[in-house]
N, C-alpha and C positions, 0 to 999 in steps of 0.2 A: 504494500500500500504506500500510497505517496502522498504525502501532503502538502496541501499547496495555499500558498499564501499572494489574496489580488489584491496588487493596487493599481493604480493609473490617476493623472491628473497632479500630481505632486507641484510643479509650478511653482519648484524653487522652497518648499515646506516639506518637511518630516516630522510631523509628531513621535517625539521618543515613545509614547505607548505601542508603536506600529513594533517595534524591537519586542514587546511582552507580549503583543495579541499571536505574531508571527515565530516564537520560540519555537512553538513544536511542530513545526514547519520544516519539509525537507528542501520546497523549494520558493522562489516571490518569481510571481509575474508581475511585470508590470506594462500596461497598457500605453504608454506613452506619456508624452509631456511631462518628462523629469524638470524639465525647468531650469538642473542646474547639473554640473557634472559632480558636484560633493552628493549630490542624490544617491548618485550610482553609485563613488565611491562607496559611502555608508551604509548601502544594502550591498553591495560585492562584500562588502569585509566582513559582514554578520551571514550570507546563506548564499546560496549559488542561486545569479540571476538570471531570469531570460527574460525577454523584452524588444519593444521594437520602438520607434521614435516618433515624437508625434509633433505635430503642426507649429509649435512653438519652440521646438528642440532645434538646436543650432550646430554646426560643422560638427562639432567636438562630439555630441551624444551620434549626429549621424553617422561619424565614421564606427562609431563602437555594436550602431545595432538597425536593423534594416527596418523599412518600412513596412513589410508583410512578413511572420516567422511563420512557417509551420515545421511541427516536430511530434513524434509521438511521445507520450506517455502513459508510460503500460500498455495497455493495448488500447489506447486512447488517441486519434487521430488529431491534432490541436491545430488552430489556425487563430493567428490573433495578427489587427491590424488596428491601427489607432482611432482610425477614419472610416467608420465601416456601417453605421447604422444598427439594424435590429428587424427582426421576425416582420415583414408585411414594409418595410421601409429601409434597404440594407440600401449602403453608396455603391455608386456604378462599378458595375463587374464582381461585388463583393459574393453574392450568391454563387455566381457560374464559378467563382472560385474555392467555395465549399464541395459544391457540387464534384467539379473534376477535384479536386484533393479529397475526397471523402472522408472530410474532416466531421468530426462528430460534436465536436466544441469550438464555437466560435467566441473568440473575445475582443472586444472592442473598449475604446473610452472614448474621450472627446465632448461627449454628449452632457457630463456632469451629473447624467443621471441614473442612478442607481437600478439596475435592471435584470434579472433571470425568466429567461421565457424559451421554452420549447421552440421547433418550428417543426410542427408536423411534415409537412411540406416536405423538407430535406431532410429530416431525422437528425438534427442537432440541436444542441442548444448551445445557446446565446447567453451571456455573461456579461455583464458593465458595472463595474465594481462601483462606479460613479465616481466622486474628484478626494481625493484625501486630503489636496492642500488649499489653501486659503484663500485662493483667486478666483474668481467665474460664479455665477450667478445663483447654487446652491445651498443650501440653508444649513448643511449640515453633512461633513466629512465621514464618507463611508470606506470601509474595506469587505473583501469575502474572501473566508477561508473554506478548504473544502477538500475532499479525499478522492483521489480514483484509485480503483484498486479493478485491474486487470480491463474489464471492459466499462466497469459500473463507475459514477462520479455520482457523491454521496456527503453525505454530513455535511452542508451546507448551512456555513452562517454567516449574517450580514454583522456586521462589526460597526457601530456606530462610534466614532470618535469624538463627539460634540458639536457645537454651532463652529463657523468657519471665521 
């Protein structure tokens, strides 16, 4: 089993509690817009990161992490893009690129809004951990922590960090 610790949206802010929610965490995703390169640093030196850049990320985060990843975990097909929408509303091509990836787990940020929703449709679900750090037009810093274990993604909890 793997556990996996979301965030996205940081924008230059890390709440030190993000280090006690994410302990028992084997690994952090993060959805984009680190905001600052000491982001990265502080999560690379506390668990192993994957991640991709997002719309506000500048040279330095671009050269370290791509626009679109996909990767599996466990027998879990993953596909995470910054810029990417949601179930009935994905960004252009975002879908046709689950679809041919037959990725099972789509994650996104950008949006600031906190989000888990199936898509029938394609057979995945969708994840938006919504904004951690203190910018953008949200009321209230969320994370999601959660397990896959072989094919299953499970134990799923939203992690409210307080007002922004």
């Amino acid at each position: 089993m793997t556990k996996i610790g979301l965030i996205s949206d940081t924008h230059g802010y890390l709440d030190e509690s993000v280090f006690t929610h994410f302990s028992h965490c084997d690994e952090i995703w993060h959805g984009g817009d680190f905001g600052s390169m000491e982001i990265i640093e502080k999560l690379q030196a506390f668990k192993p990161l994957r991640a991709v850049y997002g719309n506000i990320d500048g040279s330095p985060v671009r050269a370290l992490y791509p626009e679109m990843l996909h990767f599996t975990c466990e027998k879990v097909k993953v596909f995470i893009q910054h810029i990417g929408g949601f179930p009935g509303r994905y960004a252009p091509g975002v879908k046709n690129r689950i679809v041919e990836s037959q990725s099972k787990l789509f994650i996104s940020g950008h949006s600031h809004i906190l989000k888990i929703m199936y898509d029938e449709k394609i057979n995945c679900l969708h994840m938006n951990p919504g904004a951690a750090g203190k910018q953008g037009w949200h009321k209230t810093r969320t994370l999601i922590r959660f397990d896959i274990n072989g094919k299953e993604m499970k134990n799923c909890e939203v992690i409210e960090l307080g007002p922004k």
